[in-house]
VMD Tcl script that draws the C-alpha trace (Angstrom):
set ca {
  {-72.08 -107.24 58.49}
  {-69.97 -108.80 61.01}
  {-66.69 -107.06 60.35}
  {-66.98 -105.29 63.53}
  {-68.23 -107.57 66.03}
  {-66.09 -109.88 68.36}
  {-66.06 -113.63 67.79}
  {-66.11 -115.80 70.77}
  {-64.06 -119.45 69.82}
  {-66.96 -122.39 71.17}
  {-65.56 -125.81 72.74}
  {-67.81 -128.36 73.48}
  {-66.77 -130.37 76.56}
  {-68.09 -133.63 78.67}
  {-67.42 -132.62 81.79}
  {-66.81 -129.04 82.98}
  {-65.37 -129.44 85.92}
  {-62.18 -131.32 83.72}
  {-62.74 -128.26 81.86}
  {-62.41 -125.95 83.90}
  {-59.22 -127.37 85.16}
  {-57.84 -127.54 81.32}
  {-58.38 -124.20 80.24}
  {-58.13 -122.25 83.23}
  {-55.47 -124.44 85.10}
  {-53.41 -126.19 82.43}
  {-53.41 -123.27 79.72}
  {-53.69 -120.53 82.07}
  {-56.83 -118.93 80.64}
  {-58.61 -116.51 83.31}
  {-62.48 -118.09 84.04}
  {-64.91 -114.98 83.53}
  {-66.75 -114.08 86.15}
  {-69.85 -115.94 86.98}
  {-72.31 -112.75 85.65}
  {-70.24 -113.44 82.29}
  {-72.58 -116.70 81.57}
  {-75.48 -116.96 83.35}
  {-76.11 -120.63 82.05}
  {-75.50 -123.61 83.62}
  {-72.65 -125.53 82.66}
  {-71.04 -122.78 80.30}
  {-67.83 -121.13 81.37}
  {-65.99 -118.39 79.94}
  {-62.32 -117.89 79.79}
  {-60.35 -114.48 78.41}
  {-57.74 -115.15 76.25}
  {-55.84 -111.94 75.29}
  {-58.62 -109.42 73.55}
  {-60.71 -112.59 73.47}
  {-63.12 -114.93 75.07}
  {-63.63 -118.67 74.53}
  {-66.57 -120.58 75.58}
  {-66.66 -123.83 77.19}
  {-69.92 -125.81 77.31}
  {-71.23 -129.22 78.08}
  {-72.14 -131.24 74.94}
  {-73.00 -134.55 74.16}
  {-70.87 -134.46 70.99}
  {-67.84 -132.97 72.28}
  {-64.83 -134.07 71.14}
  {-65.64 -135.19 67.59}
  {-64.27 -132.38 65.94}
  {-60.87 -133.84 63.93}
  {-59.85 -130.44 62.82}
  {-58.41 -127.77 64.86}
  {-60.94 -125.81 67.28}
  {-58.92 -122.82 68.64}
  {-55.75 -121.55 67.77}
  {-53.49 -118.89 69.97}
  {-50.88 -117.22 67.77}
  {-47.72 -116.63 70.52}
  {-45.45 -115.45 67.97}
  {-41.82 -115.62 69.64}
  {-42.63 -116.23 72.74}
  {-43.89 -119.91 71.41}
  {-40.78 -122.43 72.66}
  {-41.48 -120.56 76.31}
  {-45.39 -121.53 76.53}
  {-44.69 -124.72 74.96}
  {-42.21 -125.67 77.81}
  {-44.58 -124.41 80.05}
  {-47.52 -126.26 79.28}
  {-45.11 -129.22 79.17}
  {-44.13 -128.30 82.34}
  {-48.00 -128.57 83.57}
  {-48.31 -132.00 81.87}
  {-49.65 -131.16 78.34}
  {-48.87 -133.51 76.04}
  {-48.28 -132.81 72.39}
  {-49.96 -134.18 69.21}
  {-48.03 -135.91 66.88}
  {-49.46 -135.67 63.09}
  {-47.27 -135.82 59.61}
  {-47.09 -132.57 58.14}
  {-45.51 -132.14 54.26}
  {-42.99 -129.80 54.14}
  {-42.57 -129.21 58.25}
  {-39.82 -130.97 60.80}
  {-40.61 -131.99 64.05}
  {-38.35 -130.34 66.46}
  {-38.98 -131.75 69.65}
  {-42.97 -130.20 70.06}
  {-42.78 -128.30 67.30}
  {-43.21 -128.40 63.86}
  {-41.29 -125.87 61.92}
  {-40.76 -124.44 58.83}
  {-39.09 -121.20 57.55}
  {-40.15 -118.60 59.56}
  {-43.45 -120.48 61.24}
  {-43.78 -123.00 63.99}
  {-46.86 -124.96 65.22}
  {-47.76 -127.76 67.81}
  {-50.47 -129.01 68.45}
  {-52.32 -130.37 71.76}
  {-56.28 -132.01 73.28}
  {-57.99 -131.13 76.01}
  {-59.66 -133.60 78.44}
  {-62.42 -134.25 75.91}
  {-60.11 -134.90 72.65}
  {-61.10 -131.00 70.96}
  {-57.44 -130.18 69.23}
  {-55.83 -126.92 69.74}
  {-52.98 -125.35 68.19}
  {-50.15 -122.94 69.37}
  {-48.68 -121.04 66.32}
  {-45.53 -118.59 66.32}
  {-42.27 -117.97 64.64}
}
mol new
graphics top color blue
foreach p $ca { graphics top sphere $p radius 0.5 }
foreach p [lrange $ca 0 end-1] q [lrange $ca 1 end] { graphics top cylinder $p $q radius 0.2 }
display resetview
């Protein structure tokens, strides 16, 4: 039934305006424009072919599993240093079977980091 209709990835935030700064500033997402969301304190970023929404909740943050995850493929050590570069700081977590090489974990033929936003929601990078 829903095979053929785009998902939207939903991240419950505290305050937007940290938000907004994260996503659009930090990770480089592109903020929709304001006709994309005509409710208050919702934004909407583009992310490749894809959106994510940003709102203000009372419970964000308390997700301990991974909310969103980009798949860079090579191009993964270059964002990484990037977002480094912009003060993102990486998550450190102990992974079977994976070595930590400097942000990333890696194993043969995959590598992952992970990272929070303002509000503690985890994100992952993933790529080879």
């Amino acid at each position: 039934m829903l095979a053929h209709a785009d998902a939207i990835a939903t991240v419950g935030v505290r305050d937007i305006e940290a938000a907004r700064e994260f996503y659009g500033n930090v990770l480089g997402l592109l903020e929709g424009e304001p006709g994309d969301c005509p409710q208050p304190d919702v934004l909407i970023f583009r992310s490749g072919n894809t959106r994510v929404q940003v709102y203000r909740s009372d419970f964000a943050g308390t997700n301990q599993a991974t909310a969103i995850t980009w798949d860079v493929g090579e191009r993964i050590v270059e964002i990484v240093d990037g977002l480094k570069a912009k003060g993102a700081t990486f998550e450190r977590y102990d992974v079977p079977g994976m070595r930590l090489e400097g942000e990333l974990y890696v194993t043969e033929g995959f590598k992952v980091t992970w990272l929070k936003d303002p509000d503690g929601n985890i994100l992952s990078i993933n790529g080879k």
